[in-house]
Wavefront OBJ file of the C-alpha trace (Angstrom):
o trace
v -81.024 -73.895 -35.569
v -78.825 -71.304 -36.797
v -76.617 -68.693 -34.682
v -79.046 -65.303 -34.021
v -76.688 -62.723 -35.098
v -75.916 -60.187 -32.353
v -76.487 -57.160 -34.832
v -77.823 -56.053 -38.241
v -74.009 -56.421 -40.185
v -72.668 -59.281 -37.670
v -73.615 -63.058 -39.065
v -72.218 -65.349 -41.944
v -74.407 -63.936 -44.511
v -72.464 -60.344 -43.787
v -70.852 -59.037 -47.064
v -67.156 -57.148 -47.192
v -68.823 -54.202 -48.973
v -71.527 -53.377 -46.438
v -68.474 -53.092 -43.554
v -67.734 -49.614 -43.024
v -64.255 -48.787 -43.242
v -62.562 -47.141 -40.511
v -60.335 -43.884 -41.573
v -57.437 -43.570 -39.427
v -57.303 -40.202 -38.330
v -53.824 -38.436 -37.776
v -53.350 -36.538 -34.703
v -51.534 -33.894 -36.268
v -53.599 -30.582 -36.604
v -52.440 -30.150 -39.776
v -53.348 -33.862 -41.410
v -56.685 -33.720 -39.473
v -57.007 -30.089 -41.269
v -56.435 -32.054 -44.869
v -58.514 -35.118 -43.391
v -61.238 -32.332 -42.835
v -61.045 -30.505 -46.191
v -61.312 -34.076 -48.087
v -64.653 -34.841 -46.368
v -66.462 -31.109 -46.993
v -65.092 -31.027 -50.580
v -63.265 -28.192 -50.147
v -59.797 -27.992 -51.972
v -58.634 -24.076 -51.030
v -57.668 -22.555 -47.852
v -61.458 -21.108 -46.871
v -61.297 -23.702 -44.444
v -58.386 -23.123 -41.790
v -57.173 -23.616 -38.520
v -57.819 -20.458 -36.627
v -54.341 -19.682 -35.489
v -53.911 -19.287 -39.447
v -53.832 -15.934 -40.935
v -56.871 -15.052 -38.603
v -54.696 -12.925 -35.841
v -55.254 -8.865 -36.009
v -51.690 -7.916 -38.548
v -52.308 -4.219 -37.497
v -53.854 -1.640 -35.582
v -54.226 1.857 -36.292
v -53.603 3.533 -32.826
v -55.924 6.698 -31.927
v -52.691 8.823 -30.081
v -54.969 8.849 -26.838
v -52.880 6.395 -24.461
v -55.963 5.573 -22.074
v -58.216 5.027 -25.586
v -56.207 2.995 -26.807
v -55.275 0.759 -23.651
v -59.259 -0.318 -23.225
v -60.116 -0.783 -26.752
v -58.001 -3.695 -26.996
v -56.572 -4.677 -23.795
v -55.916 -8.369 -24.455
v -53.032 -7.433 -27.123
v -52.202 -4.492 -25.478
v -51.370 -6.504 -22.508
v -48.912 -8.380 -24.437
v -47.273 -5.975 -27.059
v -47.843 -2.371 -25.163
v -50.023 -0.992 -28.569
v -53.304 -0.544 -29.031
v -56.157 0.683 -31.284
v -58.289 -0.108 -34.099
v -57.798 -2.925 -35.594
v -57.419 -3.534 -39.522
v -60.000 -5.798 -40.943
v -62.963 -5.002 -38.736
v -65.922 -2.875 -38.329
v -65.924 -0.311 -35.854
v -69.141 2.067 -35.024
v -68.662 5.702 -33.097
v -72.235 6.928 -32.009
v -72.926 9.575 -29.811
v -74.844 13.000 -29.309
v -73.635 16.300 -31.344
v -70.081 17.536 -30.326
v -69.034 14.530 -29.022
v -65.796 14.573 -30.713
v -66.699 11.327 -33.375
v -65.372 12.692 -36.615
v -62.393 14.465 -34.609
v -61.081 11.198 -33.430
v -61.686 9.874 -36.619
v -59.965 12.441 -38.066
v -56.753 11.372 -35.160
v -56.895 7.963 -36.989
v -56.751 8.835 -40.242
v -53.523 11.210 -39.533
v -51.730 8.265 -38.089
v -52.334 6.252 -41.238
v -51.650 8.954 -43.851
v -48.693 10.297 -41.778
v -47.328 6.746 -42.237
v -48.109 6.567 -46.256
v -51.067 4.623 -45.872
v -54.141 5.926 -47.634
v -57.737 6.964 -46.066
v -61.214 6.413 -47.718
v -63.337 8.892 -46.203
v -67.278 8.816 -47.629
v -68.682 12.449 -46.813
v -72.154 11.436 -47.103
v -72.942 14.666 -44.667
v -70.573 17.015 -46.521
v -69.558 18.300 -43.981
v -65.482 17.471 -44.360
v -63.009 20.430 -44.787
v -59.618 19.821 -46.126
v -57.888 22.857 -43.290
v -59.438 21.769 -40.721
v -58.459 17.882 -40.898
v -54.797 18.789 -41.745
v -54.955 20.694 -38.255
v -55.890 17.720 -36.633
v -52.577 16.448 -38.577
v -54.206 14.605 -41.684
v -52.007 14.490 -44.929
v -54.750 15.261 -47.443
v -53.078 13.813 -50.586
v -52.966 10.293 -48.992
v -56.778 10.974 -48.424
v -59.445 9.715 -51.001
v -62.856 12.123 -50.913
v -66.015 11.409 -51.701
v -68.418 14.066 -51.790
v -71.817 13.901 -50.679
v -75.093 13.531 -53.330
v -75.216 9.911 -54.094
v -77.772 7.134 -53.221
v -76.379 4.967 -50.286
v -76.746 1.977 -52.387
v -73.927 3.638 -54.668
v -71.570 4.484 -51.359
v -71.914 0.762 -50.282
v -71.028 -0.978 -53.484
v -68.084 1.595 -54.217
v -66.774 1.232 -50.535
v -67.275 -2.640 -50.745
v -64.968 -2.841 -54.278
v -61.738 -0.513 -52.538
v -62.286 -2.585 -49.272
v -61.749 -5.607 -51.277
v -58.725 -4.708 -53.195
v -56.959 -4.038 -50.392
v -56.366 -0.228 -51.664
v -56.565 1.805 -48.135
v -56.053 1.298 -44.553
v -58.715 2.754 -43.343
v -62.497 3.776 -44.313
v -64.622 6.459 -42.276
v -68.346 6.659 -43.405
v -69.524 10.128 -42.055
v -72.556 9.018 -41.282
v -74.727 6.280 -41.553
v -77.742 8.484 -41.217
v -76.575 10.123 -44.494
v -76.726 6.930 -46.267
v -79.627 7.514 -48.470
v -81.696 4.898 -50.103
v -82.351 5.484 -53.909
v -86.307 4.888 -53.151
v -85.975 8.012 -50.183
v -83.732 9.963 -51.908
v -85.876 10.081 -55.383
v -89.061 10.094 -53.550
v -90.697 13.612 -53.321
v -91.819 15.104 -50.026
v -95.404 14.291 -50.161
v -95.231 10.570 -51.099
v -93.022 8.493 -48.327
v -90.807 5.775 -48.942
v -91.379 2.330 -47.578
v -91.183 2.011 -43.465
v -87.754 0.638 -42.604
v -86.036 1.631 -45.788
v -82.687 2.431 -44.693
v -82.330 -0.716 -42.313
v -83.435 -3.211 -44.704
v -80.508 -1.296 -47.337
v -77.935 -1.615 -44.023
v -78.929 -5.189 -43.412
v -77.918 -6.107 -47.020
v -74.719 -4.146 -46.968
v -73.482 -5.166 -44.115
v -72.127 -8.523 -44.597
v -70.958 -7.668 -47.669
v -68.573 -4.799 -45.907
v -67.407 -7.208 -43.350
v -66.368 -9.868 -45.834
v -64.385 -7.057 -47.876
v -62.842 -5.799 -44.477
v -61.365 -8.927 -43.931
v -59.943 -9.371 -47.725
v -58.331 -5.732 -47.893
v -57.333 -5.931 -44.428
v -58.772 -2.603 -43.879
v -60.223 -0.954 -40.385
v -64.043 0.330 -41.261
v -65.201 2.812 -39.369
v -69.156 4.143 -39.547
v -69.807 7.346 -37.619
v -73.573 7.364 -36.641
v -75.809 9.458 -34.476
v -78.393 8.788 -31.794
v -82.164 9.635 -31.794
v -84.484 9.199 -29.394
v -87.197 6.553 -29.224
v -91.115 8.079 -29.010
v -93.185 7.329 -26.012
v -90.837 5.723 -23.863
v -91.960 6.581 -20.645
v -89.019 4.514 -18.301
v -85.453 3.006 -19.688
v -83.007 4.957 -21.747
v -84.899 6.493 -24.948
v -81.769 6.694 -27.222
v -81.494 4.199 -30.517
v -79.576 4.648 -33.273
v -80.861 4.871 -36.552
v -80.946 2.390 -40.117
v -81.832 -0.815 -37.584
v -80.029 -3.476 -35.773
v -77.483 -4.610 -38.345
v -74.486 -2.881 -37.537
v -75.365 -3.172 -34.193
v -74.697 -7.020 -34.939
v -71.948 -6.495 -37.445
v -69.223 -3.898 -35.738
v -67.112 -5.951 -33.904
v -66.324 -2.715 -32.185
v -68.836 -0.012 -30.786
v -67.965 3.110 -29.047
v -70.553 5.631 -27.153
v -68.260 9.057 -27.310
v -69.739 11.902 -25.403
v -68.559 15.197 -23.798
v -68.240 15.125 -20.176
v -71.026 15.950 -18.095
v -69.477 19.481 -16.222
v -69.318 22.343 -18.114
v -66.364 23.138 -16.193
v -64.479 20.209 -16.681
v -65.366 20.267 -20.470
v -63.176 22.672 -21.907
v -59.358 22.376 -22.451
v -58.552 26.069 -21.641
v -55.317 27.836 -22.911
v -55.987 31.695 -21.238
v -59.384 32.507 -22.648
v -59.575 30.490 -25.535
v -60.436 26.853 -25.205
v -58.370 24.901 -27.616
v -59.742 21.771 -27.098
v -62.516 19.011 -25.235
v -62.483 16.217 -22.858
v -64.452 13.496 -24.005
v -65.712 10.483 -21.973
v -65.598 7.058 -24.095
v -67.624 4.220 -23.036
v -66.923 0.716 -24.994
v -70.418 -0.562 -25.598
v -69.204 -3.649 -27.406
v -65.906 -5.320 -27.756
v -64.738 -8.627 -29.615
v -61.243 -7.967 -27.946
v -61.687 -7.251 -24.490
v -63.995 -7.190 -21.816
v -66.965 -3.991 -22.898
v -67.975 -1.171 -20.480
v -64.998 -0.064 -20.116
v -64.484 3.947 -20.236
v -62.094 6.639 -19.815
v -61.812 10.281 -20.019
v -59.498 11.554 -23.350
v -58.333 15.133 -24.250
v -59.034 15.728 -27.927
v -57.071 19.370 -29.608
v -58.314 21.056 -31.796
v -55.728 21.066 -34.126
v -52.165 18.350 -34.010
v -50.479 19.007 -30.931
v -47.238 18.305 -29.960
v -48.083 17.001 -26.567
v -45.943 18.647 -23.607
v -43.215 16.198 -22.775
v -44.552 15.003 -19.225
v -47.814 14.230 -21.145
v -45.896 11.421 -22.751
v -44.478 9.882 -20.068
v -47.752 10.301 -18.145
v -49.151 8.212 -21.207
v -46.440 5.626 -21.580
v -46.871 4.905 -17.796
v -50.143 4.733 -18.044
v -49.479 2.059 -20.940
v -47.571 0.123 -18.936
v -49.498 0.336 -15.675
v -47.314 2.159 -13.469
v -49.770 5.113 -13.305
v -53.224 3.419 -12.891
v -56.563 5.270 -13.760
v -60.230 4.544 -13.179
v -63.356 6.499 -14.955
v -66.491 6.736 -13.179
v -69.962 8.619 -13.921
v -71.412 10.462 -10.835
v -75.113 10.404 -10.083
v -75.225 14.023 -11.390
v -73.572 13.262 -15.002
v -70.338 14.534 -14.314
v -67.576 12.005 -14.974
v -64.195 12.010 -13.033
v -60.968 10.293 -13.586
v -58.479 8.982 -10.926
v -55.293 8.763 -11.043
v -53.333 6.701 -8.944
v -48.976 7.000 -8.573
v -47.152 5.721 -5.485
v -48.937 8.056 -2.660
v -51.055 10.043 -5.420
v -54.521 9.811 -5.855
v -55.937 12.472 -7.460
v -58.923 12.679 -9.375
v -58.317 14.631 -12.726
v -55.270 14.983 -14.920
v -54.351 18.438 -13.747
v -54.570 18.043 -10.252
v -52.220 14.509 -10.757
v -49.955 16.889 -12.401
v -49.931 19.680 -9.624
v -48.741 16.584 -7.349
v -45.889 15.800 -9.209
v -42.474 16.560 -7.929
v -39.023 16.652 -9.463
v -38.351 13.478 -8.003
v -42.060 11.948 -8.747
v -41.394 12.585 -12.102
v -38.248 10.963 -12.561
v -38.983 7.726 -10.476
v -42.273 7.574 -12.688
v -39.818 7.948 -16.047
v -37.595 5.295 -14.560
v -40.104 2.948 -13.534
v -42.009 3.705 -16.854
v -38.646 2.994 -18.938
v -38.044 -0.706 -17.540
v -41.153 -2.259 -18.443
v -41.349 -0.457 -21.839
v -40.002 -1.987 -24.735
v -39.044 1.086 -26.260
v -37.250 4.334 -25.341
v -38.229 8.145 -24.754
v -37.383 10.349 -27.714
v -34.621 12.686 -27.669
v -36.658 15.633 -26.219
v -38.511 13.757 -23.690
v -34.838 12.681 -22.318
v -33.490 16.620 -22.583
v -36.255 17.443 -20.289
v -35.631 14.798 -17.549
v -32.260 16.059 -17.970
v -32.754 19.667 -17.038
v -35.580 19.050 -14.746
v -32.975 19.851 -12.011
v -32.047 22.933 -13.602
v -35.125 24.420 -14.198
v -36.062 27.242 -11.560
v -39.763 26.402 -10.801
v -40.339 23.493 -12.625
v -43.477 22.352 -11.434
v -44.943 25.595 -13.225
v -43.824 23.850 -16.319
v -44.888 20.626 -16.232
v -48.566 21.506 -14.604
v -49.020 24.278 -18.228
v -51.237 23.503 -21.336
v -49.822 21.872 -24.237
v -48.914 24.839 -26.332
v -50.756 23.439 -29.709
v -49.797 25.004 -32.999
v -51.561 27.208 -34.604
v -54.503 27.235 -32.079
v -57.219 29.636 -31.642
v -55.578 32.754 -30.230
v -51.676 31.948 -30.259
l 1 2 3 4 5 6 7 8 9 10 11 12 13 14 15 16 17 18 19 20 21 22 23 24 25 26 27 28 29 30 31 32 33 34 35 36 37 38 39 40 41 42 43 44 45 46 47 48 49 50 51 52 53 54 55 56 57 58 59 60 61 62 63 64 65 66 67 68 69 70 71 72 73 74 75 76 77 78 79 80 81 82 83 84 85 86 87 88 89 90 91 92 93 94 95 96 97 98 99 100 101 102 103 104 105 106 107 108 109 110 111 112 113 114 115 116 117 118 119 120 121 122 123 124 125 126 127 128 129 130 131 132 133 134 135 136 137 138 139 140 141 142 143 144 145 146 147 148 149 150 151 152 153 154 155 156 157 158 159 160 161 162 163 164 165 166 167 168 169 170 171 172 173 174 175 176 177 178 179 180 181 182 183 184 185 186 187 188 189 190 191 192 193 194 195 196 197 198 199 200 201 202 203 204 205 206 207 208 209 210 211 212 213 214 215 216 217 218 219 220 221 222 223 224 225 226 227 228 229 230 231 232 233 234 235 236 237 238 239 240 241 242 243 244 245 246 247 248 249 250 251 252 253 254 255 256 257 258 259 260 261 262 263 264 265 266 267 268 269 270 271 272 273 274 275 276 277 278 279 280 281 282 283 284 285 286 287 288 289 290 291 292 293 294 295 296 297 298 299 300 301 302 303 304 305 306 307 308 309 310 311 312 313 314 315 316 317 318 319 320 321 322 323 324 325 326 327 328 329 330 331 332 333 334 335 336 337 338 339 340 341 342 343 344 345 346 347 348 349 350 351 352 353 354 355 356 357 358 359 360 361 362 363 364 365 366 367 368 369 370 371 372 373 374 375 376 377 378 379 380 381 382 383 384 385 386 387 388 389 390 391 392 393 394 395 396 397 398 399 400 401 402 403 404 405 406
């Protein structure tokens, strides 16, 4: 009687080439990388570790300190910058007024100011040259284009500069604009097909993500809100052209004006040369969402008072500590918090301020930052002893150039 073997390859009858060889896998994450690419037939680099040329090379900072610190917290924790980050998607949606293209506009000054170029699509066309170099934007580093065309023919010319790597930074103004060819050439008595622009949206999407990440390029899509019909309970907004950038943005922010009336307005005298603006993160890929904070937005480049700075680089590094909150009645409030202080609003935190305060904040501020005050912010700690009321100075308006009035 022969031996029963034990399994289906085990016996004498077993052959060498039915026995499975064993591959001896390397421990290294770079040979078990190779080992990897071998067995899915893949002989470039499209498969990687992630450590690999997948970390954010750049952000493009907004100039709003607070903005900044919550829309990526994770590496502003670690390098004291933050912002928008360069090979993503980014949506701003909001009501009317909220201040979207304005902070857009912020963005693209910091890129063109630095010789980096600006794709802005002005599907609305509603862009003017004056007033985006008030808001500091170097108009010759800026590429327009106007409004007119099909938003098949935006998508696939955005998609080919994204690719190429030829700008920093694209704003499409708005995604509502974004036409379909079948809406567009359709007459007003015959309607397009149901769902037109979010079907064109959910084919252009991943194709604007993909060239994102070649050009290394921050994408930014401006879009508006509408409101849902017959929704008797839960919030009524939507935005329009589907749920695909929804998906897609890695980034989404809800910018609004601030509830009070009161508190709205950045006064200088009588004329009001600016808004506050309350910014909620509605989704994040780098930090934590639902975060929000109140931000001052000029209407034209200001040269921020000098105490505004240091308020902002202590508020960087966490020596002044603020916290947004919505009251039942739609007003929103920020607190400040410094030593003793804790103030709600940035004015009355400023009225609180001392001589001393402001030093000890500049001091404190100073050794955890990895970089120094400027020239004129030192000249002003310097003569904050010799001024004769200076608390009158520090609590005035930034004195914005050329605004409304001056």
């Amino acid at each position: 009687m022969g031996k029963i073997p034990t399994s289906p390859n085990s016996g004498d009858d077993e052959k060498p080439e039915d026995k499975k060889k064993k591959t001896k896998i390397d421990k290294s994450a770079e040979a078990r990388l190779e080992q990897i690419r071998r067995a899915m037939g893949v002989k470039d680099d499209s498969v990687r570790l992630a450590d690999q040329h997948l970390a954010i090379k750049d952000l493009i900072p907004t100039g709003l300190a607070e903005l900044d610190r919550i829309l990526t917290p994770m590496i502003h924790e670690k390098t004291g910058m933050g912002g928008i980050p360069r090979g993503f998607v980014a949506e701003f949606f909001g009501p009317h007024a909220g201040g979207k293209s304005s902070l857009c506009m912020k963005l693209a000054a910091n890129v063109t100011q630095r010789g980096g170029f600006v794709l802005w699509v002005d599907a609305e066309g509603s862009y003017v040259p004056e007033w985006a170099a008030r808001h500091g934007v170097e108009n010759k580093h800026v590429i327009y284009v106007d409004s007119g065309h099909t938003g098949e023919y935006y998508i696939e010319m955005i998609e080919n500069v994204l690719e190429k790597g030829l700008v920093e930074l694209a704003v499409i103004d708005s995604v509502t604009a974004l036409v379909p060819k079948e809406v567009l050439e359709s007459d007003l008595e015959k309607e397009a097909r149901v769902g037109a622009g979010a079907k064109m949206m959910s084919r252009a999407m991943p194709r604007i993500v993909i060239a994102a990440k070649k050009g290394n390029a921050a994408v930014v899509f401006i879009n508006q809100i509408r409101q849902k019909i017959g929704v008797m309970y839960g919030n009524p907004e939507t935005t329009p052209y589907g749920e695909a950038l929804k998906f897609y943005a890695s980034l989404r922010v809800r910018l609004s004006q601030v509830g009070s009336k009161a508190a709205r307005g950045i006064m200088k005298g009588e004329d009001e040369i600016g808004i506050r603006t309350n910014a909620q993160i509605v989704k994040s890929r780098f930090g934590p969402p639902y975060r929000e904070c109140i931000m001052p937005i000029y209407y034209s480049d200001v040269k921020p008072h000098p105490l505004d700075t240091i308020i902002d680089a202590a508020l960087q590094v966490k020596v002044v500590k603020s916290r947004s909150k919505k009251m039942d009645n739609g007003e929103a409030l920020q607190t400040f918090t410094f030593g003793e202080i804790k103030v709600e609003g940035i004015d009355e935190f400023k009225k609180e301020l001392t001589t001393d305060l402001i030093k000890q904040m500049a001091v404190d501020t100073l050794a955890l930052a990895k970089v120094q005050f400027d020239p004129d912010i030192r000249e002003y700690l310097r003569n904050l002893e010799s001024n004769d009321d200076p608390a009158f100075e520090v609590t005035g308006d930034p004195e914005p150039e050329g605004a409304p009035g001056a």
